[in-house]
C-alpha positions as CSV (number, residue, x, y, z in Angstrom):
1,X,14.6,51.3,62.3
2,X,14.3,47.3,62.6
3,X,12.2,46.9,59.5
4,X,15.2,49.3,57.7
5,X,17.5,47.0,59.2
6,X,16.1,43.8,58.1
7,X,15.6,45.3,54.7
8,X,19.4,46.0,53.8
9,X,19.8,42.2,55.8
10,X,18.0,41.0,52.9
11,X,19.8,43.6,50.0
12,X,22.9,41.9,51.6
13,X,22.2,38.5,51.5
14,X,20.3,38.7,48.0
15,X,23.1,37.7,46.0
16,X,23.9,34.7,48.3
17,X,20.5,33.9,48.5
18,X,19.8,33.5,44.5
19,X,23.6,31.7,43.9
20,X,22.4,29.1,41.6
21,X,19.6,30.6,40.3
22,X,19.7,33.2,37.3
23,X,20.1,37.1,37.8
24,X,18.6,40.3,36.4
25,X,19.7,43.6,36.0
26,X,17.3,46.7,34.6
27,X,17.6,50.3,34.0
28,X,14.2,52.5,34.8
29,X,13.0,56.0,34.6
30,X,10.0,56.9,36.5
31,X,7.2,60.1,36.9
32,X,5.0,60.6,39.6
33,X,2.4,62.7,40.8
34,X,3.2,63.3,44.9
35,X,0.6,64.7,47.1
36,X,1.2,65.7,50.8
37,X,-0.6,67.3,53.6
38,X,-0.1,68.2,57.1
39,X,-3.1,69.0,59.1
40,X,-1.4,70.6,61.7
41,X,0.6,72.7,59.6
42,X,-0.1,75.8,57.5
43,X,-2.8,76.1,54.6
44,X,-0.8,76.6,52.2
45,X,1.1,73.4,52.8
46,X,-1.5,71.2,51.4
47,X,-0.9,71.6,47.9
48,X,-1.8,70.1,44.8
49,X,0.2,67.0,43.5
50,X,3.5,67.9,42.4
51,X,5.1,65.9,39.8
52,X,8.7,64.1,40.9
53,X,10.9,62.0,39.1
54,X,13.4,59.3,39.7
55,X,16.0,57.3,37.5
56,X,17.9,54.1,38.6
57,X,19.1,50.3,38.0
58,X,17.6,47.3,39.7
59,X,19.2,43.8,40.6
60,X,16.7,40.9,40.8
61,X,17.3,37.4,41.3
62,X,14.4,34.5,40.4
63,X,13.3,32.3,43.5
64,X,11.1,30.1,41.8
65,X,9.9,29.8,38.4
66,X,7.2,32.7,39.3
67,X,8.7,34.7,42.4
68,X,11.5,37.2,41.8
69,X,13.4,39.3,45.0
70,X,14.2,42.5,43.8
71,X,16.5,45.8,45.0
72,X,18.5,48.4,43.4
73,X,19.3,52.1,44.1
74,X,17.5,55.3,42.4
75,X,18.0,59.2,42.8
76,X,14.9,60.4,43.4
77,X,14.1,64.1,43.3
78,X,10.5,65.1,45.7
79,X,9.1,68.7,44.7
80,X,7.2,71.1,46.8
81,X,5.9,74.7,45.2
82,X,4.0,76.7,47.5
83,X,2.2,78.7,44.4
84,X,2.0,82.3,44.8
85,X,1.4,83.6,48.0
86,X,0.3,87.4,49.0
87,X,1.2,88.1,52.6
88,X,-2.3,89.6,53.9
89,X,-2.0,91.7,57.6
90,X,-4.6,93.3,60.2
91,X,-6.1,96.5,60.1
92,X,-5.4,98.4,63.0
93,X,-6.3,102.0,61.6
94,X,-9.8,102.9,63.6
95,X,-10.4,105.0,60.3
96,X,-10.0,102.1,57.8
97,X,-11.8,99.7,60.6
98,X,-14.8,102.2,60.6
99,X,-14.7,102.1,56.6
100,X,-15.9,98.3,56.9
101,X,-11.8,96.9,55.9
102,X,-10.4,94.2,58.4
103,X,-7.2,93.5,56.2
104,X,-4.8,94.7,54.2
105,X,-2.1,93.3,51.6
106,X,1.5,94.0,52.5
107,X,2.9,96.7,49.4
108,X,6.3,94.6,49.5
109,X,4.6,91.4,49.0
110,X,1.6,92.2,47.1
111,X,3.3,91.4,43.8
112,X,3.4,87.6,45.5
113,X,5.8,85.4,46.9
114,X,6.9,81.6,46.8
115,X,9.1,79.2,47.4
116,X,9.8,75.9,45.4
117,X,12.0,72.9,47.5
118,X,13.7,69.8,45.3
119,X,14.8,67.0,48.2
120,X,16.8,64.6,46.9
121,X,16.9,61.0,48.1
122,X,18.3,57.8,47.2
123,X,15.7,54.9,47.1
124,X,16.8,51.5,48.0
125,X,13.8,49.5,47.0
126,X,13.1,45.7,48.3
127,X,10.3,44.2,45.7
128,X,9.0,40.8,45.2
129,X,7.8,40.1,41.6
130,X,4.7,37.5,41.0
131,X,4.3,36.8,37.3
132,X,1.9,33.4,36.8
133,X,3.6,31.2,35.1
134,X,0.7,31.1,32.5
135,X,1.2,34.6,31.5
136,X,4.3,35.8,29.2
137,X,3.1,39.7,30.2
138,X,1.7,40.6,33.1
139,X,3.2,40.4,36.4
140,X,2.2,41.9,39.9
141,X,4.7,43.7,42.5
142,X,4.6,44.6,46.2
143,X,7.3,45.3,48.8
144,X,9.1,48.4,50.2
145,X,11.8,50.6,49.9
146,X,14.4,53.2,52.3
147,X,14.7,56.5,51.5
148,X,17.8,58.2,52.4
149,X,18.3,62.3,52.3
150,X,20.6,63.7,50.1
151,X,20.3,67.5,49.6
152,X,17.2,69.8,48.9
153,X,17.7,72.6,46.0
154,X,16.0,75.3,47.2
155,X,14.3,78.5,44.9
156,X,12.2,81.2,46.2
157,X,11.1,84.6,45.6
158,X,10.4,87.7,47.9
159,X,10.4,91.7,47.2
160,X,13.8,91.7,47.7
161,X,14.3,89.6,44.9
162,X,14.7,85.6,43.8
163,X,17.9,83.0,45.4
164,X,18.6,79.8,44.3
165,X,20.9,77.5,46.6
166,X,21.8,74.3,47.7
167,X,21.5,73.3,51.3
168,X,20.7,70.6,53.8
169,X,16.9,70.7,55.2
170,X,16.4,70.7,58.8
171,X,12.5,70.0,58.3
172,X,13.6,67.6,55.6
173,X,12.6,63.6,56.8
174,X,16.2,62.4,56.8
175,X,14.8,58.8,56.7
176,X,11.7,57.0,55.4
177,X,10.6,53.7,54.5
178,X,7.8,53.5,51.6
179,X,5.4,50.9,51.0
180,X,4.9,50.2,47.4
181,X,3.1,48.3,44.9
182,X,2.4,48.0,41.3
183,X,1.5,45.9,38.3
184,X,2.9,45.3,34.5
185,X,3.8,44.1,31.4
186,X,6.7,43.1,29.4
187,X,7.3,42.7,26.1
188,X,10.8,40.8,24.7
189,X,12.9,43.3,22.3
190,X,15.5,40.6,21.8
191,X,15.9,37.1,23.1
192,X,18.1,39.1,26.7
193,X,16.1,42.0,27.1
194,X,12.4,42.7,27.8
195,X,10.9,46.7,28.1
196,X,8.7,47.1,30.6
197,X,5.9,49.5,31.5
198,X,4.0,49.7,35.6
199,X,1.8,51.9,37.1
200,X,3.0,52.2,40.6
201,X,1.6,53.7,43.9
202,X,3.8,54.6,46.7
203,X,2.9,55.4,50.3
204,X,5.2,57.3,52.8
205,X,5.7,56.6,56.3
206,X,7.2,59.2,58.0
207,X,7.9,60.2,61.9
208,X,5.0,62.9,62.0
209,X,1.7,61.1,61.7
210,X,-0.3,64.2,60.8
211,X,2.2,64.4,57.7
212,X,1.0,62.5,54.9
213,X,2.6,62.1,51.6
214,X,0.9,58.8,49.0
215,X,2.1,59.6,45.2
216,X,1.0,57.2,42.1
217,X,3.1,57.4,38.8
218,X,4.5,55.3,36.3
219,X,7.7,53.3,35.8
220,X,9.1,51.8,32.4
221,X,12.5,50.4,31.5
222,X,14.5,47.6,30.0
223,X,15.3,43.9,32.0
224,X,17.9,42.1,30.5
């Protein structure tokens, strides 16, 4: 909670920070491939990597002729899909038991089962920017960001049939704070604006330390 705390210290006082010195602003778009696991929950919860998506603006403001302070808001939207599931029970018929069969698949389920979870957050990123003042293109990134629970779309299907709703998560993480850190290039479109491409790796830190969540994806946008 005190590092959250110092971060929005920091949002706050950006603008006052930078007063004299000159200010960007940026749209971006960004894909990534989010992996989680929890090795004290179920099996089925460590899935493959899900892809997630986020879209935004950013407010920077240049420190020195090579260090830039960075923050902005984004919606992000963090998938889960279970896959198809087949609910599998015990054998308790002495008959089937003595016929070699320890389990059996459920007839309501057997056609398969799943659910599919879209949390939505918004991401209050805190970045500082490196570029060497040698280089027109490249530049490096590292910082952190808050994420803040919005609402989870949730979609499943059982025997009964298929729901789609809206609702707020209980097992949800309400709160995180990120780690992040990329590196990328520019190129100028026009003597304002520059598009911009990063690969970026992300790594979650949430309450439960046998839930972990990392994702890697790529960013691009325009800086003007």
């Amino acid at each position: 909670m005190r590092t959250l705390l110092s971060l929005f210290g920091l949002i706050i006082g950006l603008p006052i920070l930078g007063a004299q010195t000159p200010q960007h602003f940026s749209v971006v778009v960004g894909v990534d491939y989010l992996y989680r696991s929890d090795d004290l929950g179920p099996r089925s919860y460590a899935e493959s990597p899900n892809l997630h998506l986020r879209i935004g603006g950013d407010y920077s403001r240049e420190l020195t002729s090579f260090l830039h302070l960075r923050t902005g808001a984004r919606l992000t939207a963090l998938r889960y899909d279970s896959g198809i599931q087949q609910l599998v029970g015990e054998v308790s018929d002495p008959f089937q038991i003595n016929a070699g069969l320890s389990t059996f698949l459920d007839p309501e389920t057997s056609a398969g089962w799943y659910f599919k979870t879209t949390d939505f957050y918004l991401e209050i990123p805190l970045v500082f920017r490196y570029q060497p003042e040698k280089s027109d293109h490249f530049y490096v990134e590292g910082g952190m960001a808050a994420y803040f629970y919005l609402k989870t779309y949730f979609r499943s299907k059982e025997h009964y049939g298929e729901h789609t709703y809206w609702s707020i998560s209980s097992s949800a993480n309400k709160l995180m704070s990120v780690l992040q850190a990329s590196a990328g290039w520019e190129w100028s479109i026009s003597k304002e604006a520059q598009f911009y491409v990063q690969p970026i790796f992300r790594y979650f830190l949430t309450d439960n330390n046998s839930f972990k969540m990392l994702s890697g994806g790529l960013e691009t946008g325009v800086r003007w």
